[in-house]
Structures are given as C-alpha cells and as structure tokens.
PAKE-352592 format. One record per residue: residue number from 0; residue in one letter; x, y, z of N, C-alpha, C in turn. Coordinates in pm, whole numbers, plus 50000, padded with zeros to 5 digits. Each point is the difference from the previous one (the first is absolute). Layout:
N
<NUM "A" <X Y Z> <X Y Z> <X Y Z>>
...
% end
This chain:
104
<0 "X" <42450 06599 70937> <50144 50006 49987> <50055 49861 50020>>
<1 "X" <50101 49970 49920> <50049 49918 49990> <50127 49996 50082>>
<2 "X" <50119 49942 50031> <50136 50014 50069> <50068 49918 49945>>
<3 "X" <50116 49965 49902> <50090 49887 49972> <50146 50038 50044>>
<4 "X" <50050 49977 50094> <50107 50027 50053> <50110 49857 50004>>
<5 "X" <50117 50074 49955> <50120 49923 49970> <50117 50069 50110>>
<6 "X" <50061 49877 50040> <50124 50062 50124> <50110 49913 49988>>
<7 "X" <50117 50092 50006> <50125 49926 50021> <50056 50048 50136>>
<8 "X" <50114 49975 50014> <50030 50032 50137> <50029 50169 50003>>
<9 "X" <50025 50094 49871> <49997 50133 50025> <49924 50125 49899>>
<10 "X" <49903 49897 49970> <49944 50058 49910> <49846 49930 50032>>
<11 "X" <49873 50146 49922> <49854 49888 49996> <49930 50080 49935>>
<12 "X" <49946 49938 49917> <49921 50028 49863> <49838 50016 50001>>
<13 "X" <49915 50086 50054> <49835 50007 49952> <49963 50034 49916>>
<14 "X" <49952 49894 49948> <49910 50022 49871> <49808 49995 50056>>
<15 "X" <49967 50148 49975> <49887 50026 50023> <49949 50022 49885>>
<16 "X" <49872 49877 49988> <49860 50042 49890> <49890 50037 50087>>
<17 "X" <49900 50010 49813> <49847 50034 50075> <50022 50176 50032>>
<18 "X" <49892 50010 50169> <49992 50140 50019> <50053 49974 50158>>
<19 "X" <50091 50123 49989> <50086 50026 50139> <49898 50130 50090>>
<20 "X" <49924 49950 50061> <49856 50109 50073> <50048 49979 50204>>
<21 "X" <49896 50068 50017> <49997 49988 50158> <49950 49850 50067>>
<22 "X" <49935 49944 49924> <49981 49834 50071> <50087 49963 50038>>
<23 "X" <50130 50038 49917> <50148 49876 49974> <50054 50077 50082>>
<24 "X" <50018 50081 50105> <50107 50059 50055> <50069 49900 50121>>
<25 "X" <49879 49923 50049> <50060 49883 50072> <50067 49910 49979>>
<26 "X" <50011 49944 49856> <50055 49919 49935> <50191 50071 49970>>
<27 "X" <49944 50138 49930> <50126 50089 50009> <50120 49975 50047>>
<28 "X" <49931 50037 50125> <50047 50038 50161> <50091 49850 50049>>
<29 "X" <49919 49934 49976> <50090 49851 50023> <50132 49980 49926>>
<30 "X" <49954 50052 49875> <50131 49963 49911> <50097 50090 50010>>
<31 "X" <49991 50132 50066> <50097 50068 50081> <50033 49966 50059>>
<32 "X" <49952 49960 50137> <50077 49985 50087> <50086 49864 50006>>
<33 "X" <49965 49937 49885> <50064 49862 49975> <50157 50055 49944>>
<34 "X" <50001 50131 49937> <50123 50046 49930> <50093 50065 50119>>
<35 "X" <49907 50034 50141> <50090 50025 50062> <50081 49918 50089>>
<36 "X" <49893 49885 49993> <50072 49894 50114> <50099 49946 49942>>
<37 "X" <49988 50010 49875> <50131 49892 49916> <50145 50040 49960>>
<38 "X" <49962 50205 50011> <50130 50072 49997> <50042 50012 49849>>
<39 "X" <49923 50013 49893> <50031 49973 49835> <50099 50116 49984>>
<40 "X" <50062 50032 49915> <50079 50078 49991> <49973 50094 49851>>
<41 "X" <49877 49929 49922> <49928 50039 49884> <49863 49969 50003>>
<42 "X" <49867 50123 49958> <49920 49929 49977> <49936 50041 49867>>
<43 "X" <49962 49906 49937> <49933 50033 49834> <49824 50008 50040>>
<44 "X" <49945 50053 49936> <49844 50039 50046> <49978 49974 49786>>
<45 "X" <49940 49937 49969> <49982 49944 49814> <49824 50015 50044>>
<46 "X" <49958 50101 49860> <49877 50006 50017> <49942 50007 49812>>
<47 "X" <50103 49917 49967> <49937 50001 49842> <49856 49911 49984>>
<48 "X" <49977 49947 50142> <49799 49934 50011> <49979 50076 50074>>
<49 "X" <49984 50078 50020> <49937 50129 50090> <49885 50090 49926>>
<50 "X" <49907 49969 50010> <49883 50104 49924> <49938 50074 50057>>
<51 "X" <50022 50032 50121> <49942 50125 50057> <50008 50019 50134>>
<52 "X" <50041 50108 50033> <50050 50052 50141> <49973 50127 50015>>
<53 "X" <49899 49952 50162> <49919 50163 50046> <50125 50040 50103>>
<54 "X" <49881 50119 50040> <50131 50081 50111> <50039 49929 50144>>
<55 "X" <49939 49851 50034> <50050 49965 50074> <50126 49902 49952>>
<56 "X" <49961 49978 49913> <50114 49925 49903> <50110 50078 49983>>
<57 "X" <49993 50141 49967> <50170 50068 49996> <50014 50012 50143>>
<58 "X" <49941 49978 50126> <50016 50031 50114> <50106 49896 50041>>
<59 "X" <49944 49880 49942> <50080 49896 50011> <50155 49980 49927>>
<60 "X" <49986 50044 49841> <50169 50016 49964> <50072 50076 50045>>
<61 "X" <49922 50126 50070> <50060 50110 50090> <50028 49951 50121>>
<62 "X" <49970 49934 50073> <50027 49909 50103> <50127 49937 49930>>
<63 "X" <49991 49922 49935> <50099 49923 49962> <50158 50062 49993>>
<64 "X" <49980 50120 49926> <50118 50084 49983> <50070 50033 50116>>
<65 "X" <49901 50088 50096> <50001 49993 50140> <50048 49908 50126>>
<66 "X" <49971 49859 49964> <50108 49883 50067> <50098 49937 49928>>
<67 "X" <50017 50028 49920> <50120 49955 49913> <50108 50125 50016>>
<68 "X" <49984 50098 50044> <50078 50115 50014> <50019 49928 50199>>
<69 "X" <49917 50003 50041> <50066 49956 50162> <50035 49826 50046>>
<70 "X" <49983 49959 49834> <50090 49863 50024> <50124 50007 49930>>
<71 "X" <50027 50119 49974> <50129 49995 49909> <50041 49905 49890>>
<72 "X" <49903 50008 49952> <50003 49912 49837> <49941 50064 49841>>
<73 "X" <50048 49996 49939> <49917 50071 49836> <49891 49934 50010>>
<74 "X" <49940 50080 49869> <49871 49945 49993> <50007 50060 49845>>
<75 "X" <49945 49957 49947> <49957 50026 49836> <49871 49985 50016>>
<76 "X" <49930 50057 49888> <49803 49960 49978> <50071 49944 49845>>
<77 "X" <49919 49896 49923> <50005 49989 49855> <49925 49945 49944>>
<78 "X" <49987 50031 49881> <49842 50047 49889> <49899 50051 50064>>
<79 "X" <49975 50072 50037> <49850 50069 49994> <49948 50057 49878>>
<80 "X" <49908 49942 50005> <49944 50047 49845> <49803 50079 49987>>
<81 "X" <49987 50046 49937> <49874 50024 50048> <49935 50115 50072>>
<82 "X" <49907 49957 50066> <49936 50037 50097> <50091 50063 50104>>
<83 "X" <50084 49894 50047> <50107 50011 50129> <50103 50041 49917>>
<84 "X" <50060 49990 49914> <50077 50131 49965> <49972 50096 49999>>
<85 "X" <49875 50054 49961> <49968 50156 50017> <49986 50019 50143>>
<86 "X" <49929 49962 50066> <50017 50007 50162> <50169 50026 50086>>
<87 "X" <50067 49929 49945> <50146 50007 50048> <50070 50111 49931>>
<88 "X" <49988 50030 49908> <50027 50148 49908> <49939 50112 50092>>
<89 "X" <49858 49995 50035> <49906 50123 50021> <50075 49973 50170>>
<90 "X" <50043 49947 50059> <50086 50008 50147> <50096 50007 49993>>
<91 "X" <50090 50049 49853> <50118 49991 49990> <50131 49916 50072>>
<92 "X" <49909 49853 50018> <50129 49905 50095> <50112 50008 49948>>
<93 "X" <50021 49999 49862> <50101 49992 49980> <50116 50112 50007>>
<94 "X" <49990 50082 50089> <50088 50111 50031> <50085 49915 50130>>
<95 "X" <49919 49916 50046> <50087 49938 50159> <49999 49888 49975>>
<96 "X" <49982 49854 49893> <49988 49914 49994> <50016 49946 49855>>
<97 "X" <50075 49906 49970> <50060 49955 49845> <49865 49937 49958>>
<98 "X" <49953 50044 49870> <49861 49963 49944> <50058 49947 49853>>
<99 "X" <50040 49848 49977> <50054 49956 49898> <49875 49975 49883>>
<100 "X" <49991 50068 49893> <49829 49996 49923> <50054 49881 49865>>
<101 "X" <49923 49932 49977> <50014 49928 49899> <50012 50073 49833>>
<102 "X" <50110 49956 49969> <50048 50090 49874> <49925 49963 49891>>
<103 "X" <49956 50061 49893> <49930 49969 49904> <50082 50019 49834>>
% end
C-alpha cells in the first residue's frame, strides 16, 4: 500500500494504491489518527490505484467511516473500481457512506 495524502487547513485527501491488506493497518492507523489531531472537517479516501482489498482492508475503510463519524467530519470514498468495488458493493458501504464511482 501506498499513502499520498494532501492537507489544507480543513480538508485531507488519501490517495491509496497497490493492495490495502492487514500488513498496512499500522500505517492506516497513523494516518487516522493524524486526521484526528488536526480536526479536518472533510475527509476524501480516492482509491482509483487501489487493486485489491481483503477483509482486513474493509476493516480499515470501516474504521475510517467509524472515526470520521466521531470526529464530526464527512467523508466520501472515490473511484473504486474493480476488485474493491465489488468488495464495497458486497458490504453495501454505500448505504452509510458517499461512494463517488467514476462515470463512464
């Protein structure tokens, strides 16, 4: 897994490639709690380089949803395509969480 993160003062942008698995949860985990110390008021989660995500990997966008709901800030997911789109479909996130899909 990759991490490219962009921040302004109320907003912050991850762009995750590669594969989002259980190795990376430490890496994750950092970049959470970096969203909480800073107080964002939006967070974008971009996974149009994202090629594959196991079940510790939705554990983790499920996490995500999960502190972004007790930091009081949005959160969008956008492009999932793939692999990790069907994964995010078959958990139906998008019933509790804005899943913006790349239009064709």
């Amino acid at each position: 897994m990759e991490l490219k993160i962009k921040k302004d003062d109320t907003e912050v942008s991850c762009a995750i490639s590669g594969k989002l698995t259980y190795q990376d949860h430490n890496e994750y985990r950092d970049f959470l709690r970096s969203c909480e110390d800073l107080k964002f008021s939006k967070i974008t989660i971009e996974l149009d380089n994202l090629t594959l995500i196991d079940s510790a990997g939705m554990g983790m966008l499920l996490l995500t949803i999960e502190k972004s709901k007790d930091f009081g800030c949005d959160l969008s997911i956008k492009n999932p395509k793939g692999q990790v789109l069907k994964m995010i479909e078959l958990a139906n996130i998008s019933s509790i969480v804005t899943i913006e899909k790349i239009k064709k």
